[in-house]
C-alpha positions as semicolon CSV with decimal commas, in nm:
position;residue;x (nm);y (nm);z (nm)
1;X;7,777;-7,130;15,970
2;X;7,845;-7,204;15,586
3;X;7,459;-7,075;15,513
4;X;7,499;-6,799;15,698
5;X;7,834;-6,669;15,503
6;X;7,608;-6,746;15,190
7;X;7,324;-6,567;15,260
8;X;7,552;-6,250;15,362
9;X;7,688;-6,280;15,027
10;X;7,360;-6,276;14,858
11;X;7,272;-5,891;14,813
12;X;7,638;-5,913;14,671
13;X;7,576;-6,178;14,383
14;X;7,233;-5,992;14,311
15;X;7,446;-5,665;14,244
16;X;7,751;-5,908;14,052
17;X;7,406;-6,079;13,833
18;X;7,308;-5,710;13,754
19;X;7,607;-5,577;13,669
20;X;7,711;-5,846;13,423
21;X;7,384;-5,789;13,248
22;X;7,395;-5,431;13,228
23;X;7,753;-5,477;13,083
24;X;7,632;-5,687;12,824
25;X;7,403;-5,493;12,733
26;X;7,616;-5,174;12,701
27;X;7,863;-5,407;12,511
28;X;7,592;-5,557;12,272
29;X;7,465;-5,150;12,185
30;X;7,827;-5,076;12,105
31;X;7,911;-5,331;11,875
32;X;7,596;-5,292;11,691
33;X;7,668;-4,907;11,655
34;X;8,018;-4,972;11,569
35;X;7,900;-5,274;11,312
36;X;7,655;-4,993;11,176
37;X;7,936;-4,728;11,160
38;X;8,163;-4,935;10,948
39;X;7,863;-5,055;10,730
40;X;7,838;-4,668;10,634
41;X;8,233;-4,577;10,565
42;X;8,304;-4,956;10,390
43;X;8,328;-4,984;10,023
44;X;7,967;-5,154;9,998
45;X;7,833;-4,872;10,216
46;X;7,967;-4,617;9,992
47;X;7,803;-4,796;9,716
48;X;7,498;-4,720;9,762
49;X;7,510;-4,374;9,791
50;X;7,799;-4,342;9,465
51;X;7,809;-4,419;9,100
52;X;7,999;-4,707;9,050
53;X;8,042;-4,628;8,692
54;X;8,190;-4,309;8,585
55;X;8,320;-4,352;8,225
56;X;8,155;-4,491;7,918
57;X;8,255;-4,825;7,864
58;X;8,151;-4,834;7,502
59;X;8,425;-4,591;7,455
60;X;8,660;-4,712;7,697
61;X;8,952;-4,927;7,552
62;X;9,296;-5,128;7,728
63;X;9,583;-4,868;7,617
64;X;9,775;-5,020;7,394
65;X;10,120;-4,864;7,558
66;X;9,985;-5,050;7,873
67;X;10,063;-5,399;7,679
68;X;10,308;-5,635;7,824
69;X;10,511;-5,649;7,537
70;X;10,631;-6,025;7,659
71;X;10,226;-6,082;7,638
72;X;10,131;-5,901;7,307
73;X;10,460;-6,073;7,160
74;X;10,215;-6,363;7,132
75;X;9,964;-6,230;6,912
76;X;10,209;-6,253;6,597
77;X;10,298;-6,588;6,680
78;X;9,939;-6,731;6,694
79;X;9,854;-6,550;6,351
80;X;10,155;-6,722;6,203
81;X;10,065;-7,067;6,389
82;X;9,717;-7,014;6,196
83;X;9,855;-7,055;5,887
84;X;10,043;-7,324;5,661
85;X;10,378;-7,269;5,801
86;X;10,387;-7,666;5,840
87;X;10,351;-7,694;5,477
88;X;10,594;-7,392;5,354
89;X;10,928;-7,502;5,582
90;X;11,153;-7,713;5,462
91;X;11,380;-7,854;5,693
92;X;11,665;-8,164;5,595
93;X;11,677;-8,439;5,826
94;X;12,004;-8,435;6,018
95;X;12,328;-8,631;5,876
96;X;12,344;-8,986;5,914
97;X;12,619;-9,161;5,728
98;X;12,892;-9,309;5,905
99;X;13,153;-9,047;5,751
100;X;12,962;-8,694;5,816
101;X;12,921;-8,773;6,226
102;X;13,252;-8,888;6,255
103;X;13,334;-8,548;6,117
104;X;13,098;-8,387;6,340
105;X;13,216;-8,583;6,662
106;X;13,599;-8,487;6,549
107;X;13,467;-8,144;6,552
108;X;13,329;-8,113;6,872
109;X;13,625;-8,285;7,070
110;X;13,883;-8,003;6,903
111;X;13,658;-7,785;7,066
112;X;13,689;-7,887;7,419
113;X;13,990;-7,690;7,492
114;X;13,792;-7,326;7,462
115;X;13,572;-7,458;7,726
116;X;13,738;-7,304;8,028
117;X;13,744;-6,936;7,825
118;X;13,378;-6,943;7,771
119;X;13,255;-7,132;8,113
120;X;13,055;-6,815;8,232
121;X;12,879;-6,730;7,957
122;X;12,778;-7,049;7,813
123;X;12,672;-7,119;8,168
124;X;12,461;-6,792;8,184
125;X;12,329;-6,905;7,842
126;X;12,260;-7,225;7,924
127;X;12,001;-7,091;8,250
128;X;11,896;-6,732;8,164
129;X;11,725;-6,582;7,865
130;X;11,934;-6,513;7,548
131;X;11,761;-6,148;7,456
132;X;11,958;-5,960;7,697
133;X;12,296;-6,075;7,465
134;X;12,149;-5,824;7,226
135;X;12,098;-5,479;7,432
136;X;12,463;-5,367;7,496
137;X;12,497;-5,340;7,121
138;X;12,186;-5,136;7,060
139;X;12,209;-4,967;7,398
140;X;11,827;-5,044;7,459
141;X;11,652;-5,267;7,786
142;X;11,337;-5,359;7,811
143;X;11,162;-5,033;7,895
144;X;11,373;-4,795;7,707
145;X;11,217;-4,959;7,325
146;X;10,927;-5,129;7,421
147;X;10,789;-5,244;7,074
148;X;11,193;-5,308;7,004
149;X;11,152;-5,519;7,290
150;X;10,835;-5,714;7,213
151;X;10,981;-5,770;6,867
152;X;11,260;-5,967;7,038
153;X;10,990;-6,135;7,302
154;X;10,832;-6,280;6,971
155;X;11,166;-6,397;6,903
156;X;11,259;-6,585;7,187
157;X;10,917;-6,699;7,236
158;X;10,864;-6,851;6,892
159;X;11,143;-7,101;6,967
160;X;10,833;-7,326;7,077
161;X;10,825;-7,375;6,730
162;X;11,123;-7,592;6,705
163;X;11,023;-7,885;6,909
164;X;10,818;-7,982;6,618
165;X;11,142;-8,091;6,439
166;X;11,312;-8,188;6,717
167;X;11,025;-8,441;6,800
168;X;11,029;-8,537;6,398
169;X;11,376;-8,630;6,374
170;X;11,449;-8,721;6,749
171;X;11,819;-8,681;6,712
172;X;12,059;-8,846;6,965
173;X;12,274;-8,565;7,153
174;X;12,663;-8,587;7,122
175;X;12,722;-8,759;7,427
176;X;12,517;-9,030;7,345
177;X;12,696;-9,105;7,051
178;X;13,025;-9,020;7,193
179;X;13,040;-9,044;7,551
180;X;13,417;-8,896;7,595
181;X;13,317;-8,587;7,519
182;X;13,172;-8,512;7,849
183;X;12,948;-8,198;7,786
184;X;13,012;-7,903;8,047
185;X;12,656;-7,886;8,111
186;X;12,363;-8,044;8,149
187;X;12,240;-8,226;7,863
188;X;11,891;-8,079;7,775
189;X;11,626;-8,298;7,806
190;X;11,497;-8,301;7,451
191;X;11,654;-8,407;7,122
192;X;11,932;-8,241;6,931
193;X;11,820;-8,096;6,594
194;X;11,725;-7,837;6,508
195;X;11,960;-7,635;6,801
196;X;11,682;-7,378;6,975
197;X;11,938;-7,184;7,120
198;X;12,080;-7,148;6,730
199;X;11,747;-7,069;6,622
200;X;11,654;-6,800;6,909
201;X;11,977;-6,615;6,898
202;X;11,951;-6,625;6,449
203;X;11,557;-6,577;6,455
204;X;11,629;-6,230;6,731
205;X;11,935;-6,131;6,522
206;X;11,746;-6,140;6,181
207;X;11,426;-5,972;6,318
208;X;11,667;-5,682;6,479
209;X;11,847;-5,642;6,183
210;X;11,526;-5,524;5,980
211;X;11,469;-5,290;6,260
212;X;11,869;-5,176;6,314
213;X;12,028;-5,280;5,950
214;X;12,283;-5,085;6,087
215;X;12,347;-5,309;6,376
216;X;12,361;-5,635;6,134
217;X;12,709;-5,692;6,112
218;X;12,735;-5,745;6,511
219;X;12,386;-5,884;6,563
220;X;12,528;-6,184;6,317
221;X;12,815;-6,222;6,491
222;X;12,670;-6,285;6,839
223;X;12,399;-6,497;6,718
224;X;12,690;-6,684;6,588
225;X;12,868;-6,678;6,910
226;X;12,538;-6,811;7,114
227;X;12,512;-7,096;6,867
228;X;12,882;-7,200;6,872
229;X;12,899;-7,201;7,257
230;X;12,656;-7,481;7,220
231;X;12,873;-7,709;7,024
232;X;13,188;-7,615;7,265
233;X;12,968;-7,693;7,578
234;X;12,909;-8,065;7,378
235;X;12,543;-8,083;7,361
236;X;12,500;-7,994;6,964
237;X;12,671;-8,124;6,703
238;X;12,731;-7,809;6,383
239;X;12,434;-7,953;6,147
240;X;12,174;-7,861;6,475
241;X;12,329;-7,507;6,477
242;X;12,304;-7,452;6,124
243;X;11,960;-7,648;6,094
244;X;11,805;-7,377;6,356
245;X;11,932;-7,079;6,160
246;X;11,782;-7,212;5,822
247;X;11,422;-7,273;6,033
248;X;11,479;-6,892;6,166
249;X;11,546;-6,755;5,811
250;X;11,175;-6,930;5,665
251;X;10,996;-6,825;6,026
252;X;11,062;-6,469;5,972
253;X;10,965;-6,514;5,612
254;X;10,628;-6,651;5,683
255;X;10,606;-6,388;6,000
256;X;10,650;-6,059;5,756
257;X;10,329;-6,161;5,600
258;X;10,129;-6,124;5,880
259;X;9,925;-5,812;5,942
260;X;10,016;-5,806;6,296
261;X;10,373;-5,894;6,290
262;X;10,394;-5,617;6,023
263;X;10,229;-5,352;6,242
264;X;10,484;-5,477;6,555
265;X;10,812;-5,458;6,252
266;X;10,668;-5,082;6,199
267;X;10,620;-4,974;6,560
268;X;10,987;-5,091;6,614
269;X;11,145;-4,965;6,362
270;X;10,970;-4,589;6,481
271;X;11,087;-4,631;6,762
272;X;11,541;-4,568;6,614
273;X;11,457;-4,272;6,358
């Protein structure tokens, strides 16, 4: 009985057999035309039957408006890194005697109490950048004066510059010396002197000054400010502060003489008449 059902079924599986082939094969001729269809609108077909190269790359340049002026800002630095700047700053080592931290240690406790007035913004200083400080004042961002802008990127990123002292004279922090004063923040995780927020701030207000002498008076005044807040927070004794602004003062010295930072000073400066 079982054969019999089988053998009825046979002309059926023949047809079934057939079928499936003849659908592969239709299958396998459409994919292959479809394959050969994209081959000829893809970017590699197109290739072929195009010029890649349509302008002369012998005249072709990068636009120098194009620039990230955060980028470019590092061209000025590695000229000055190139030279003897190592040889040409002078920097003190940090007070020592007995008397002078004492003094210094006095100082910073009187400051405590203006902690809760400046929380926010020695906060902000503490985890953000330090250049936008300086844009209310000149009513500029960072697309409105770009080379203004890379002038102060140079600035802020030049402050790698002060680790060199702070790894020379690997000075204790406040709060190692003087563990009452608590510091509102967290201590940063390298030595004290020179301050690199007190350099930053002095180095950008010094450098915007020769661009907006106009502006000096109020450019001082919140480099100042950014400094200060550091000794109020409790992580930098007065003698770090001032140390960073006498390493910004001989930095922009040394800078001016370079070709490049002199061409970035001009661009600037066109940028306010």
């Amino acid at each position: 009985m079982r054969q019999r059902r089988l053998a009825s079924l046979g002309p059926f599986c023949a047809i079934a057999r057939t079928t499936l082939v003849l659908t592969g094969c239709a299958f396998a001729f459409l994919s292959m035309s479809a394959a050969a269809q994209a081959q000829a609108t893809s970017p590699l077909g197109a290739a072929a039957s195009q010029q890649l190269i349509t302008r002369d790359p012998a005249k072709l340049t990068f636009p120098r408006e194009y620039w990230d002026p955060e980028h470019r800002a590092y061209l000025p630095i590695v000229e000055l890194l190139q030279g003897d700047w190592d040889k040409r700053i002078k920097i003190d080592p940090p007070p020592s005697g007995q008397a002078q931290l004492l003094e210094e240690i006095r100082y910073l406790h009187s400051l405590i109490g203006q902690r809760e007035q400046r929380r926010e913004e020695i906060v902000a200083q503490h985890t953000s950048p330090i250049l936008p400080y300086f844009f209310p004042m000149l009513l500029m961002n960072q697309t409105s004066h770009r080379r203004t802008f890379e002038l102060m990127s140079f600035t802020n990123s030049m402050g790698l510059i002060v680790n060199v002292y702070k790894h020379r004279f690997n000075r204790a922090r406040p709060a190692q010396l003087s563990p009452s004063l608590m510091p509102m923040i967290t201590t940063p995780g390298h030595p004290a002197y020179p301050s690199g927020h007190g350099f930053q701030s002095w180095l950008g207000a010094i450098a915007l000054a020769e661009v907006r002498p106009d502006a000096r008076p109020a450019l001082i005044a919140m480099a100042q400010r950014i400094g200060h807040n550091r000794e109020i927070a409790g992580v930098h004794y007065p003698s770090d502060t001032k140390a960073g602004q006498m390493l910004a003062d001989q930095v922009l010295a040394i800078a001016k003489e370079g070709k490049l930072f002199q061409e970035l000073l001009a661009e600037a400066k066109a940028e306010w008449r």
